[in-house]
C-alpha positions as CSV (number, residue, x, y, z in Angstrom):
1,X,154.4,196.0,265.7
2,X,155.1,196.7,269.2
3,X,153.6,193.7,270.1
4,X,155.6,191.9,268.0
5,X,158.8,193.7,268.7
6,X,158.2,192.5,272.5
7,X,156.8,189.2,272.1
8,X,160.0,188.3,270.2
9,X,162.9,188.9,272.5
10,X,160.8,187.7,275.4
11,X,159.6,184.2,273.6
12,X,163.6,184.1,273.2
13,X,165.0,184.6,276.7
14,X,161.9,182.1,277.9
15,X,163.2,179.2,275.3
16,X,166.5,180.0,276.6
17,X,165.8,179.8,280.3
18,X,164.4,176.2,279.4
19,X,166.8,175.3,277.9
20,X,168.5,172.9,280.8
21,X,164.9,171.8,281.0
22,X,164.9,170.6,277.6
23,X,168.7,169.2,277.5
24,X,167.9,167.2,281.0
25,X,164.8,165.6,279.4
26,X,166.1,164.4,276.3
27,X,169.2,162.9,278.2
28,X,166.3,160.5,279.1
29,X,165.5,159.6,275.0
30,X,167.1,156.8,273.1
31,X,170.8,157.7,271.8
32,X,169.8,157.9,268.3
33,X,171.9,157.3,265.3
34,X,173.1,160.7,264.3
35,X,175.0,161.6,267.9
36,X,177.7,159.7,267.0
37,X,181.2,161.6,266.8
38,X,183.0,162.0,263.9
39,X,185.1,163.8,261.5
40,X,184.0,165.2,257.9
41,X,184.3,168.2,255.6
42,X,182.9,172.1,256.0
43,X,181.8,171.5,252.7
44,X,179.7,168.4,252.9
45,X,178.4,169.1,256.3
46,X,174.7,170.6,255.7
47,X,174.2,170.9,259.7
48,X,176.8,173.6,259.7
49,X,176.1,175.3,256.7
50,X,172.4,176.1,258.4
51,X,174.1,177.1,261.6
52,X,176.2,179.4,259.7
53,X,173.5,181.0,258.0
54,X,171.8,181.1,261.3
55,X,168.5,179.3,260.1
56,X,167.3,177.8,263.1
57,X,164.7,176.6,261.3
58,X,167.0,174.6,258.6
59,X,168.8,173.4,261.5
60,X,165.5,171.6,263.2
61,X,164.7,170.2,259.6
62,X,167.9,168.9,259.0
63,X,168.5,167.4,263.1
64,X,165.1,165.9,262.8
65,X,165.7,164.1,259.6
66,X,168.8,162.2,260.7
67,X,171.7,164.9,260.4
68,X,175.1,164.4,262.1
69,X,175.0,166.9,265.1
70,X,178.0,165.5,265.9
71,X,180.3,166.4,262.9
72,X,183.6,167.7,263.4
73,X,185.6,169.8,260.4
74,X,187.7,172.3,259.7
75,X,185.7,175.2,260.4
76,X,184.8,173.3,264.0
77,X,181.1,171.3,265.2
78,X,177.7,172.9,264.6
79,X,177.8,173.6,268.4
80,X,181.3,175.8,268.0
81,X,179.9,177.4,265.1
82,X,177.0,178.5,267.0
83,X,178.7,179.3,269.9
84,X,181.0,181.8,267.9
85,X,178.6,183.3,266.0
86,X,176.2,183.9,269.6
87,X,173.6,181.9,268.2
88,X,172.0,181.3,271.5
89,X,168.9,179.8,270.5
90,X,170.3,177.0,267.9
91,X,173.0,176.2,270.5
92,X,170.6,175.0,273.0
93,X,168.8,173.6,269.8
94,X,171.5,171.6,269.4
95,X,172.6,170.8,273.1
96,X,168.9,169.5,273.5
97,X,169.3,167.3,270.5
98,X,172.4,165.7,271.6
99,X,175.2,167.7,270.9
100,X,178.7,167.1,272.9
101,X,179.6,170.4,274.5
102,X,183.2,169.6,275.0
103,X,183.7,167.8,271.1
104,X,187.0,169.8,270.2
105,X,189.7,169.1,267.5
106,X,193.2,168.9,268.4
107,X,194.2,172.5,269.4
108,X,191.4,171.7,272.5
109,X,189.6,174.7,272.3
110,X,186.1,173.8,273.1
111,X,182.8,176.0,272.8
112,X,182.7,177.2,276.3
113,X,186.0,178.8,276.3
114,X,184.7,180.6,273.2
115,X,181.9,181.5,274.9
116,X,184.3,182.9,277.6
117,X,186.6,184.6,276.0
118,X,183.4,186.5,274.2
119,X,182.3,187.0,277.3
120,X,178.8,185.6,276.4
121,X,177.8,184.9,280.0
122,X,174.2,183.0,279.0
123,X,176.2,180.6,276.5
124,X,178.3,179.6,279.3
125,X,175.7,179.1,281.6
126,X,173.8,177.2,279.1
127,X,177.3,175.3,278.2
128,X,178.1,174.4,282.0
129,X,174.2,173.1,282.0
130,X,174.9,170.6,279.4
131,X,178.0,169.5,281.0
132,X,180.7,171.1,279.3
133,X,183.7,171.2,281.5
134,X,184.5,173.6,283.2
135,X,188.0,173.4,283.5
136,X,188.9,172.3,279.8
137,X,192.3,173.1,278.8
138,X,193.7,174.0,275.3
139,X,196.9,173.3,273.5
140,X,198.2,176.3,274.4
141,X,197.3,176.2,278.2
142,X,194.4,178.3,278.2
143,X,191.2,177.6,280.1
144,X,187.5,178.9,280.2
145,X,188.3,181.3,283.2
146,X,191.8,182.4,282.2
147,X,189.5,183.3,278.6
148,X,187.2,185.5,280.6
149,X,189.9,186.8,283.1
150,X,192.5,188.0,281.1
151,X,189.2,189.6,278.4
152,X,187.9,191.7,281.2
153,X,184.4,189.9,281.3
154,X,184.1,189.8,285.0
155,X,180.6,188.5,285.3
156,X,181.6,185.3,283.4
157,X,184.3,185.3,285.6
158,X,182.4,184.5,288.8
159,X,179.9,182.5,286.7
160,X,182.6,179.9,286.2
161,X,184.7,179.9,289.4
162,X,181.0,179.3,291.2
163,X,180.7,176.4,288.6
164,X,184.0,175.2,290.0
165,X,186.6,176.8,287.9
166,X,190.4,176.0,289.0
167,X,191.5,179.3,290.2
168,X,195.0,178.4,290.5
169,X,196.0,178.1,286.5
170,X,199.3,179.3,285.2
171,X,200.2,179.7,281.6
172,X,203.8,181.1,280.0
173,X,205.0,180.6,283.7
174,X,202.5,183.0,285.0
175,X,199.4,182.5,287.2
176,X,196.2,183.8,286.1
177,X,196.7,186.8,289.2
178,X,199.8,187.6,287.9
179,X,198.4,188.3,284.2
180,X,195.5,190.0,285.9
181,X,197.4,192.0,287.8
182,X,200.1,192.5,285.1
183,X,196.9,193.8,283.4
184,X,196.0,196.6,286.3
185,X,192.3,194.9,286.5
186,X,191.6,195.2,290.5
187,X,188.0,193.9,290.1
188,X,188.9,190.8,288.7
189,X,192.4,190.2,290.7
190,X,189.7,190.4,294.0
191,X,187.7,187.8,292.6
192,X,190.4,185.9,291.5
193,X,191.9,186.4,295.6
194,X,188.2,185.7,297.1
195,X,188.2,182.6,295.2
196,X,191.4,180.8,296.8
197,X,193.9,182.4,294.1
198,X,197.7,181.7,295.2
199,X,198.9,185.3,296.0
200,X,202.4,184.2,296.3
201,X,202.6,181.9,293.4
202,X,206.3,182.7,291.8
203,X,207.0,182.5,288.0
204,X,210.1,180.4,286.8
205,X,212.5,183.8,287.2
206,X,210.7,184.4,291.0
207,X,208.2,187.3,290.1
208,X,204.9,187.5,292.2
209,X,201.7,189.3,291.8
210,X,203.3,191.9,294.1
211,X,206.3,192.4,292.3
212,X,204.2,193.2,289.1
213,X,201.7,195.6,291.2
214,X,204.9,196.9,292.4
215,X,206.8,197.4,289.1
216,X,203.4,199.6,287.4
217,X,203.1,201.4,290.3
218,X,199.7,200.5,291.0
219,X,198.6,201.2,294.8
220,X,195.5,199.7,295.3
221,X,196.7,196.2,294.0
222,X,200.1,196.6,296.2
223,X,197.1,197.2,298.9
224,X,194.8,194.5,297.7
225,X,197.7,191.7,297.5
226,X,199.1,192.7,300.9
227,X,196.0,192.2,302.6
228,X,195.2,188.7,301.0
229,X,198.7,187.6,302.8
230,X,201.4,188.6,299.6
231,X,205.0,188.7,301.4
């Protein structure tokens, strides 16, 4: 039993760690049939039933038979559903199978921003190793790093801007320092400053970071902000 109980997770972070392998090699395959995009039903959609049930093993059964891994609905792609669910094993299943990381309906929210905003920092590595893009932005003006920023998930922070994450993103007339620093997280407003944020970006009414850091009170982001050049 103890055996078993440590074979398991470590057979599972070794198929994950390979999983760029396996998603580089079978970019090399002929495109078969099934990749192609398209739109269908949550109901008649098989592939995402056996995501949803998280039966990896229904999932390889029905990929390998000629499934749609590419099927868009109303509940999202098999790769979204994954990805919300933190299926990490079928979602590089499906990624090595063909799967388009940034396949998204129209409100634009694509499975790495999920991954994100969960703060499931392997998923977005494994997302930014298929391709996904890293600066993806929804309907509502939110990217992959804003997601992680304004959640707190610091690590998947600085896993993004080192994949090349735009720093300098605003949304409701704010930049992403100001709602960082609207939020009183100094960790993340210092990574957000060491990347190249804007410190003296001004909102629509004139507000800066350091009028917000100013109007909580908080010290050590008045400090931080001054030293990174806010006037």
């Amino acid at each position: 039993m103890v055996a078993n109980g440590i074979a398991r997770p470590l057979l599972a972070s070794v198929l994950f760690a390979l999983g760029t392998v396996l998603i580089s090699a079978c970019a090399h395959d002929p495109t078969p049939a099934n990749l192609t995009q398209q739109r269908g039903s949550a109901d008649t959609a098989p592939l995402l039933q056996a995501v949803a049930a998280a039966d990896l093993e229904r999932v390889e059964q029905l990929v390998e038979t000629g499934a749609p891994v590419n099927t868009l609905t109303e509940q999202g792609t098999p790769l979204a559903r994954a990805v919300a669910d933190g299926q990490g094993q079928i979602a590089w299943y499906l990624l090595s199978r063909g799967a388009a990381p940034d396949y998204v309906g129209a409100d634009g929210v694509t499975p790495l921003m999920v991954a994100a905003a969960n703060g499931q920092r392997r998923l977005v590595q494994l997302l930014l190793s298929a391709g996904a893009d890293v600066n993806a932005e929804g309907r509502a003006g939110q990217t992959p790093v804003s997601l992680a920023a304004r959640a707190g998930h610091l690590a998947v922070v600085r896993v993004l801007l080192t994949a090349g994450a735009n720093v300098n993103v605003a949304q409701d007339g704010q930049s992403l320092l100001m709602h960082i620093v609207a939020s009183g997280d100094l960790l993340t407003a210092e990574a957000l400053l060491a990347a190249g944020a804007d410190v003296n970006y001004r909102a629509p009414d004139g507000q800066s970071a350091l009028d917000l850091a100013r109007a909580s009170g908080n010290h050590d982001l008045q400090l931080l902000l001054i030293q990174a050049g806010a006037r």
